[in-house]
C-alpha positions in Angstrom: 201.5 92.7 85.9 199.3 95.6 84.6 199.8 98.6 86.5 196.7 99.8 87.9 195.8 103.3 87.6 194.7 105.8 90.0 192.0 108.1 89.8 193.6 111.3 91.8 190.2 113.0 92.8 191.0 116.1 94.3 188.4 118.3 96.2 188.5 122.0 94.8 190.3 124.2 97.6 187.4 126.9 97.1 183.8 126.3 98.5 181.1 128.6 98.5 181.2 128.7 102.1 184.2 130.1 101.8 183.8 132.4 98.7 180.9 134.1 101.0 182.4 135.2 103.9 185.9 136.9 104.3 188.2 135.8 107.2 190.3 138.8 107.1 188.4 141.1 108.5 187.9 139.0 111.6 189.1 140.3 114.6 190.4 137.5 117.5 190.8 139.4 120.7 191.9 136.8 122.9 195.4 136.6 122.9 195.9 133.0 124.2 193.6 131.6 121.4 194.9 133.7 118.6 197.9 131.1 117.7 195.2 128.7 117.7 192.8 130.1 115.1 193.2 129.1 111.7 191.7 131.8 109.3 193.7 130.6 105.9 190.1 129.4 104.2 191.2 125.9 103.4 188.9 122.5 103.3 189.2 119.5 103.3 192.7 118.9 104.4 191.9 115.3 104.8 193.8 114.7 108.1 197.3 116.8 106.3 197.9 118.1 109.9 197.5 114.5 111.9 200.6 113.1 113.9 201.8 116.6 113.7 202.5 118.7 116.9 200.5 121.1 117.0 198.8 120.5 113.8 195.1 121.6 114.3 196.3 124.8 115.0 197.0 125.1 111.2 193.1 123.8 110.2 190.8 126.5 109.3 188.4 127.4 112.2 185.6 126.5 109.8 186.5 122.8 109.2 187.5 122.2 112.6 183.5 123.1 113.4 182.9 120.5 111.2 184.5 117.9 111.8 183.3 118.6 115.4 179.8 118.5 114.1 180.6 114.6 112.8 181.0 114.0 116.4 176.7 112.6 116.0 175.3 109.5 114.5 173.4 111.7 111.6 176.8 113.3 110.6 179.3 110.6 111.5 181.7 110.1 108.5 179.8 112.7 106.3 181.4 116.1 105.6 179.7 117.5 103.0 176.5 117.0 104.6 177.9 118.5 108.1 179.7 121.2 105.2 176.2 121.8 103.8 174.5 122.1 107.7 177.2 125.0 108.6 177.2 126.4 105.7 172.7 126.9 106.2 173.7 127.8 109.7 176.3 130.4 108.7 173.9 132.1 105.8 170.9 132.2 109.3 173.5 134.0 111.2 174.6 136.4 108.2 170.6 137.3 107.9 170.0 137.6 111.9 172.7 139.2 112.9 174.1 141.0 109.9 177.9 140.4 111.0 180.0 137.9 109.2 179.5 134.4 110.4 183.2 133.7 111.0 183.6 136.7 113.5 180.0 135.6 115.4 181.8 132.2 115.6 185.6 133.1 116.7 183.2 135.1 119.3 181.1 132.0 120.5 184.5 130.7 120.9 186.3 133.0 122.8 183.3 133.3 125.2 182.8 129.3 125.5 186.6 128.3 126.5 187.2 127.8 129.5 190.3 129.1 131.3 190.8 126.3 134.4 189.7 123.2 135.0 190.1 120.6 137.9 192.6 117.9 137.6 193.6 114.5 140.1 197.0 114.6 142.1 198.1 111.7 144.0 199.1 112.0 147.6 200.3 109.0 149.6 197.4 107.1 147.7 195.2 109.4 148.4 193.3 111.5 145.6 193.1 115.1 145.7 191.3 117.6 142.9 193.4 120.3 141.9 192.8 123.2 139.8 195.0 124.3 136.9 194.8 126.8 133.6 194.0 124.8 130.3 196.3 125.1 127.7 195.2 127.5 125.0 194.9 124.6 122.1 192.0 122.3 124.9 190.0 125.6 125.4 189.5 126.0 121.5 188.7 122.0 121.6 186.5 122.3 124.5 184.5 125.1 122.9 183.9 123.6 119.6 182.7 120.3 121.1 180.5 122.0 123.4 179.3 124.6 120.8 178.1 121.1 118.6 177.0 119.0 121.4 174.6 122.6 122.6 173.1 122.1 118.9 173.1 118.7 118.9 171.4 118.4 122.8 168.2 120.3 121.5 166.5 117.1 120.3 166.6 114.5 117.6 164.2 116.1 115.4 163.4 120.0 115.6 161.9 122.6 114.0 164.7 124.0 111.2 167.0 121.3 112.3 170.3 121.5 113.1 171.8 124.1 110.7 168.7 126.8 112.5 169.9 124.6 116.4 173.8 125.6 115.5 172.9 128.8 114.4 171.0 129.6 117.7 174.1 128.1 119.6 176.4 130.2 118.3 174.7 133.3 118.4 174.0 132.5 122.1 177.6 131.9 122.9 178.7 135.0 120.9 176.2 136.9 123.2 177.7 134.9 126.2 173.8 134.1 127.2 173.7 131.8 129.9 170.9 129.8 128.9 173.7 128.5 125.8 175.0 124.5 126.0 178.7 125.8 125.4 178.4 128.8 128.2 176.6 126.7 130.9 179.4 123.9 130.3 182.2 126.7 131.0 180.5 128.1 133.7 180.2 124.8 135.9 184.1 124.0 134.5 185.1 126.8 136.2 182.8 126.7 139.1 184.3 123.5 139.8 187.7 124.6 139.9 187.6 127.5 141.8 185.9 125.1 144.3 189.4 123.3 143.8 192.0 126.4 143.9 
């Protein structure tokens, strides 16, 4: 039996997306999320960090925005293209806002998790909504979902497309605007649960 052989195809561990932007000067001030942020600039880990505990915390912030971004039909099971949207999306908010991208991100992030939410506990068979705090490693989650489903929500087809819609998104939540998917999603999380306390 001929032995078959593999072709080991290995993805180089430097993108330009990564080149471009330095992640040690970014400055995480919420506490809570800190342990949570991966800024080692690493791709591709190709799921390295799944069945681990606690293994997204060791992804680099920038992958974990993509892989949220293959959350959609367009992107579903195609990095590089969802690589190749963020990476257009970070070089609009390097030109608008003339900050690095990854700090205007781990901002929109900060400003998008939520702290509480409302959870179900069962009295006598009775259902009653509680609130509680959200662990530190579901607030990152929840922001990066809503950040993509914000650019995402704008409409099939726009004008710029999505890299210009996740760029707006971002900069919105950075800026904590209201009128932001991820920011209007936190706000009526927590408006629920205080309704709860």
């Amino acid at each position: 039996m001929a032995e078959e052989k593999k072709d080991n195809v290995e993805f180089p561990k430097v993108f330009p997306l990564l080149q471009k932007y330095d992640p040690s000067e970014v400055k995480i001030e919420d506490k809570g999320l800190a342990r949570y942020i991966c800024l080692e600039p690493r791709l591709f880990t190709g799921g390295t960090h799944a069945n681990k505990h606690f293994g997204k915390a060791r992804v680099y912030i920038v992958e974990r925005l993509i892989n949220n971004l293959m959350r959609t039909e367009h992107y579903n099971g195609k990095k590089i293209k969802a690589y190749k949207a963020v990476e257009k999306a970070f070089d609009i908010i390097a030109n608008k806002t003339k900050k690095n991208p990854i700090q205007v991100l781990v901002d929109a992030i900060q400003n998008a998790a939520p702290k509480e939410e409302v959870t179900r506990l069962y009295f006598g068979g009775i259902s009653v909504p509680k609130s509680v705090d959200i662990s530190p490693s579901r607030r990152l989650d929840i922001a990066l979902r809503n950040i993509c489903l914000g650019a995402i929500s704008k409409g099939k087809v726009g004008k710029g497309g999505i890299e210009k819609r996740l760029a707006e998104e971002i900069m919105k939540a950075a800026r904590n605007d209201p009128s932001s998917y991820a920011i209007s999603q936190k706000e009526e999380i927590e408006r629920v649960a205080r309704s709860a306390r």
